[in-house]
N, C-alpha and C positions, 0 to 999 in steps of 0.2 A: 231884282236885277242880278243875273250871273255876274261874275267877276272873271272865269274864266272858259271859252269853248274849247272842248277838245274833239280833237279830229282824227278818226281813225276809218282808215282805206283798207278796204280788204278785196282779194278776189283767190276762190280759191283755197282758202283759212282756216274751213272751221275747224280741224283742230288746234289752234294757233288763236285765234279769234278772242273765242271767250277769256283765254288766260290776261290777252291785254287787257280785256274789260273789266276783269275780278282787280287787275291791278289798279284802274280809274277808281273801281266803287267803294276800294279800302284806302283809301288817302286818308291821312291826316287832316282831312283840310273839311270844311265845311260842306256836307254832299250840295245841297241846296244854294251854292256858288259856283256849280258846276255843270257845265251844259255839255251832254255827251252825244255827239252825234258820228255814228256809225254812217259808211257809204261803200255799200257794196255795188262793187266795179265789175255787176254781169257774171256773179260766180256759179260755177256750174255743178257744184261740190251741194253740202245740205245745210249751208252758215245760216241761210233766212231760218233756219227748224231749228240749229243749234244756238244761236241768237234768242231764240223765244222768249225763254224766262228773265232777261233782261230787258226785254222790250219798254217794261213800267219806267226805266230809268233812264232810257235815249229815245233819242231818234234816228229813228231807219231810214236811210233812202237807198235804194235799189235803181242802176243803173240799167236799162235793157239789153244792154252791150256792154262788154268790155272797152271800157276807152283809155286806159293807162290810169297811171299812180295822180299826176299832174290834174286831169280834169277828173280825178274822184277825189286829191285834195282841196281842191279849186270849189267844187261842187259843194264840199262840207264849208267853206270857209263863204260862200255866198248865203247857206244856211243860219249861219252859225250869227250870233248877235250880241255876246260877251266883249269886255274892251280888251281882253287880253287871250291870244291865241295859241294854244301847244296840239302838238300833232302826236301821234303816238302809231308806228308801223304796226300792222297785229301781230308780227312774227315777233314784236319787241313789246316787253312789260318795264313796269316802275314799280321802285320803291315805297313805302309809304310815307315817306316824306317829301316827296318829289313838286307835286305842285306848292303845297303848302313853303316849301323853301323860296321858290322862285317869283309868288307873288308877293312875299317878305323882303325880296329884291327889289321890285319895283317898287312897293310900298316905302322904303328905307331913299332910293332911289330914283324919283320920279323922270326927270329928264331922260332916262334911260330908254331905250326903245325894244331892244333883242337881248339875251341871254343864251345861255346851256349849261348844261352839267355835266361833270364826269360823267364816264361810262364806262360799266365792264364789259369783256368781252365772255362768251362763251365760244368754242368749236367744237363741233363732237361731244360735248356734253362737258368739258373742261375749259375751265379759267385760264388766258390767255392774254400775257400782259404786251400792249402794242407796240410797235417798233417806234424809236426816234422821229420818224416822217409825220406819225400820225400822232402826232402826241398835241394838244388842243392850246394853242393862243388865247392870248385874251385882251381886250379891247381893238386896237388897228390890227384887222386879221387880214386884211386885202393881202399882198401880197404872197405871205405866205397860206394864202387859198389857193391862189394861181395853180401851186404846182398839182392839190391834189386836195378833194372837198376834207377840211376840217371842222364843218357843223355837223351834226348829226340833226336830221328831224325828228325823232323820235328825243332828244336832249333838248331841244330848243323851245321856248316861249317869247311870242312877238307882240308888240302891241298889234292894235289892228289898223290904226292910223299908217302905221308903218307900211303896211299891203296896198294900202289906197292910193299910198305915195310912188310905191316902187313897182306895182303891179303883183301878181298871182304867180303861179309856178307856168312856165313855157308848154305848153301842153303838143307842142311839135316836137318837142324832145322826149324819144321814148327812153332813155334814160339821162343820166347827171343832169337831171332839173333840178336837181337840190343845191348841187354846185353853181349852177348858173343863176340861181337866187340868191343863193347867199353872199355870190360875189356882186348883184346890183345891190344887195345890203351894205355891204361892208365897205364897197368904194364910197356911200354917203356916211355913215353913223359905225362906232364901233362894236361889236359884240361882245359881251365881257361872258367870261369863264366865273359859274360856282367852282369849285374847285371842292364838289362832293360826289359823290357813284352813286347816283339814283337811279340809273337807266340799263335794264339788261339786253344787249343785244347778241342773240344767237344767230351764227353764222354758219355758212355750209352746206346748206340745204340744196337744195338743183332747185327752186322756184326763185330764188332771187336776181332779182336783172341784171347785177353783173357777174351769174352764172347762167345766166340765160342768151343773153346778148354780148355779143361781142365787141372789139373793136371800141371800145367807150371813147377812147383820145376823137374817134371822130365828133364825137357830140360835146367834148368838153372845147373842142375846136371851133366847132359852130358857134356856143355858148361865148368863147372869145370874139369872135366875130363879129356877133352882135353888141357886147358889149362896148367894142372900140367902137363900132359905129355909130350906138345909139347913146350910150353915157356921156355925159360931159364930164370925164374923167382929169383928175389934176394932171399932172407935169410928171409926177414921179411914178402914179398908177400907170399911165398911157405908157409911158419906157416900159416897164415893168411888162405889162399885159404884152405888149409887142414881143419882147422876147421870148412870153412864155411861150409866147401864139410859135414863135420861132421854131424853138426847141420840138414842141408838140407835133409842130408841121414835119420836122425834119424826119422825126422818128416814124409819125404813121404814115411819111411816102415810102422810105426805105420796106412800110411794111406791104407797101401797094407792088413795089417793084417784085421784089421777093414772089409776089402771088400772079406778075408777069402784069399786070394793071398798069400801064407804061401812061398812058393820057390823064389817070387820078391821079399818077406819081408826079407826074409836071404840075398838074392845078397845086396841091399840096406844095410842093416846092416854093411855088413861084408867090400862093395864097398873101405868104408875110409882106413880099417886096411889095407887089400891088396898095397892099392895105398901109402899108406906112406910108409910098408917095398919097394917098387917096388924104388920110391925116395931115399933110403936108399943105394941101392947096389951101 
């Protein structure tokens, strides 16, 4: 029986790829408690041939299309059979004590459901300590998720009951699905912080989605939307999420107007009012 599936999405990677992988296969942690499943999302690069020689120790699934980050996580985690779930980006590697700590968590902590870890940053090939805004909570993170995602997936380890409960990543969100799960996490159960650097994430590159894609407040917008309508959120989230929903709205129609987009800059405006009388009835 594994103890823990890891999931790693690639499209695109292979020079990127393997180094997540070399980082899975040197854990401290028992290899043979570990299920490694690779899922390439339609890459058009040579990852299946660069992949090769680790084949004996994962499993491959090859998408025929590109269909986002979301259904080629979603994809591994339908795979995947372990009772405890960590993701791992392949632009991003771990330490070698990374899993080994975090199922020492749950194990010490059963009731528990989600974690994460510090994390360093790299830019340009240099260490990079993050601003005030992004600096990581722990246990009730709802709120201050709101303003802007403070999970990392490539940091985080979930149970798997916990997916069954709250559902998979939004796979109509081509980006901040991570924020929009983590915030239907964190309005049921807390997320506690290790408060150790196991996870390196390099940043900067032109293939990451949000230097690829623009505009993200629309989709962390959307992300609020759905969640005041569909969570049964307490008294203090539902305030909370409305204003963020506010703020959010006010800022990306000012940016609709700007670009002369007058009929998105009214939806956008008006988006908040609608949705709190709708809350109201």
């Amino acid at each position: 029986m594994k103890t823990v599936s890891v999931i790693i999405p690639t499209f695109d990677r292979a020079s990127m790829v393997c180094r997540a992988l070399s980082s899975v296969l040197h854990q401290n942690f028992d290899p043979a408690e570990i299920e490694i499943i690779v899922v390439d999302d339609g890459s058009r690069d040579d990852t299946e041939e660069r992949i090769a020689p680790f084949r004996k120790h994962i499993s491959y699934i090859r998408h025929a299309e590109n269909q986002g980050v979301s259904a080629a996580r979603n994809t591994g985690i339908r795979h995947s059979s372990a009772p405890l779930v960590a993701f791992l980006d392949s632009d991003d590697y771990w330490l070698p004590e990374k899993l080994q700590t975090q199922v020492a968590f749950f194990r010490r902590q059963p009731e528990c459901v989600a974690c994460q870890t510090q994390e360093i940053w790299i830019r340009r090939g240099r260490r990079v300590n993050p601003r005030k805004k992004h600096l990581k909570p722990s246990g009730d993170v709802f709120i201050p998720s709101l303003r802007l995602c403070l999970v990392s997936p490539s940091a985080v380890m979930l149970k798997r009951s916990l997916l069954d409960e709250v559902g998979l990543f939004d796979e109509s969100l081509p980006a901040c699905e991570d924020y929009d799960l983590w915030l239907r996490i964190s309005s049921r159960y807390p997320i506690h912080l290790i408060d150790e650097y196991l996870l390196v994430k390099e940043g900067g590159h032109s293939d990451q989605l949000s230097t690829r894609i623009g505009g993200l407040d629309r989709y962390r917008i959307q992300s609020l939307v759905n969640l005041i309508e569909k969570e049964d959120l307490k008294d203090e989230y539902l305030l909370a999420a409305l204003k963020e929903l506010r703020r959010k709205c006010r800022i990306y129609g000012k940016g609709c107007l700007k670009r002369g987009k007058t009929n998105e800059a009214d939806y956008y405006f008006d988006l908040p009012d609608r949705l709190e009388r709708a809350c109201k009835r």
